[in-house]
N, C-alpha and C positions, 0 to 999 in steps of 0.2 A: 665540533659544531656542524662541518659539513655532512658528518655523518648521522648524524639526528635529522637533520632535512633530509637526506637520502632518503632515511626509513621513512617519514614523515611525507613524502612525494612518492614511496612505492607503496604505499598503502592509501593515500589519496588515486592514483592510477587504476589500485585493485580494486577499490570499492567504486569508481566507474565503471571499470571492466565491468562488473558483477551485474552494475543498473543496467547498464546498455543490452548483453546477455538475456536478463530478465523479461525487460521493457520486449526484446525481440523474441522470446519464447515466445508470450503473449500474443502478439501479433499474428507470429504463425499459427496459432490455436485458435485464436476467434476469426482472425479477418479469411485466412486459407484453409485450414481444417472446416471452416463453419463451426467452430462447439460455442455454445453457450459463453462459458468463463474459463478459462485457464485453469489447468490441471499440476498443482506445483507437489506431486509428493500425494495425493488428494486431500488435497485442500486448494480453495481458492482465494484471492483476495479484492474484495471489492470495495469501493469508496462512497456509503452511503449520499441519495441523489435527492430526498424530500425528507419530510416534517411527518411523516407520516409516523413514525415510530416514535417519536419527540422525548417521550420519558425517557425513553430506556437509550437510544439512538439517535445524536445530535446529527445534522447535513454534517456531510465531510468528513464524519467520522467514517476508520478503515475499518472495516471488519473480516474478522477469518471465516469461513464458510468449510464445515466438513463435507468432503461430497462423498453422499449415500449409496450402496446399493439396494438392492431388493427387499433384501432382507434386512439392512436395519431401518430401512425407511418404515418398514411395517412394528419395529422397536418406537417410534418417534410418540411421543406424549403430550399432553396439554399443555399447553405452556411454550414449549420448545418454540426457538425461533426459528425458521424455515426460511429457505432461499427457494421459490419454483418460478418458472417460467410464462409469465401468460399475455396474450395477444403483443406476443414478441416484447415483452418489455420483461425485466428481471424484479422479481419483489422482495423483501423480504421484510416479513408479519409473523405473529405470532398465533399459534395453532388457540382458536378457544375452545372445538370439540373435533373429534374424531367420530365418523359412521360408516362403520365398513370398510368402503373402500375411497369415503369420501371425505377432505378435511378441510375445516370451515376455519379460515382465518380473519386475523381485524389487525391492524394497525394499533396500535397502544394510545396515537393521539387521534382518532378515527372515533366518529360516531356509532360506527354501523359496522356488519361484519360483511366480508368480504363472499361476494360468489362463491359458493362451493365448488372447492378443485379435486381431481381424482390424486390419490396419491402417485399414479405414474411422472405426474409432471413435477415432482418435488424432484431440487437437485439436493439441497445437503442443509443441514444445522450449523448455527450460527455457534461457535466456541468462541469466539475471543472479541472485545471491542477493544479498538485503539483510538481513543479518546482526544479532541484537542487538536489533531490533523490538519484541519482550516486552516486551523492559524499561522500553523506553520509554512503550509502551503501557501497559501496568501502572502506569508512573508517572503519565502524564498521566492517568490515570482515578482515581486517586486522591482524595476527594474534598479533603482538606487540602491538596494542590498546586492544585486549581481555586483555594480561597482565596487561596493563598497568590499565586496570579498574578493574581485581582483586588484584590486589596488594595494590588499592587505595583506595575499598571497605572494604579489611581486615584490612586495617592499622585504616579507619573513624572506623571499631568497635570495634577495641583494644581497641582505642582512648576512644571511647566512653563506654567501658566497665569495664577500668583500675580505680579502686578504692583508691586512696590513702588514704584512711582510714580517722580517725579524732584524732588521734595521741595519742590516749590514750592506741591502744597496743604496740606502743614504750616505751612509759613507764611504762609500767606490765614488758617488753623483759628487762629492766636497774635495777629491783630490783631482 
């Protein structure tokens, strides 16, 4: 049994190790390098911030972000979801035309299409959504769920630490 919580606290350990690691990539990439978003592999990961994409992209949802270069940005098509940068805020809408060298995007829950941007200031397409994220987030921030998962942690390693012996020093304790 002890050895099942071993594994079970070196793999709790690792997979902090891993966030904290990450969490600090991060940091050094945007707050000291200055970049835009984090570079992990290219791809980035970002945590949808409005309503604006509403069909397709709920708030709080994570999304992956491929980051482009030159040349496949000039591959990018109608439709595609886009991540570019403008008046220092990060967006990400969907392409409804392309002209040259210029692409016109709208938000999905958006009236109107968005300023035409040059494609130099696109960073990358959108591949993956991770749906549902809020909630979870919301959850685990909770402060009554922090209690609630250490009080459930400490009690799994009592549990798993509490020895009841093999009964032979109760009876050395009776003579």
């Amino acid at each position: 049994m002890n050895k099942i919580f071993s594994i079970f606290l070196d793999v709790l350990i690792g997979i902090i190790v891993i966030v904290i690691l990450f969490v600090l990539y991060s940091l050094i990439q945007t707050k000291m390098l200055h970049k835009d978003c984090a570079n992990f592999f290219g791809y980035t990961i970002l945590q949808v911030s409005t309503g604006s994409m509403r069909d397709t992209l709920q708030e709080k949802d994570i999304i992956i972000v491929k980051i482009l270069n030159k040349t496949q940005i000039e591959n990018l098509n109608e439709n595609d979801i886009i991540l570019y940068k403008q008046d220092n805020a990060l967006i990400v809408h969907r392409i409804v035309r392309i002209e040259n060298s210029t692409i016109i995007t709208k938000g999905d829950a958006n009236n109107t299409e968005d300023k035409p941007i040059q494609k130099d200031i696109v960073i990358g397409k959108m591949v993956k959504v991770i749906s549902k994220v809020g909630i979870w987030q919301k959850v685990f921030t909770t402060p009554k769920v922090y209690v609630s998962i250490i009080i459930t942690i400490s009690l799994f390693g009592i549990t798993f630490l509490y020895d009841k012996g093999d009964g032979k020093r109760n009876a050395k304790e009776k003579n």
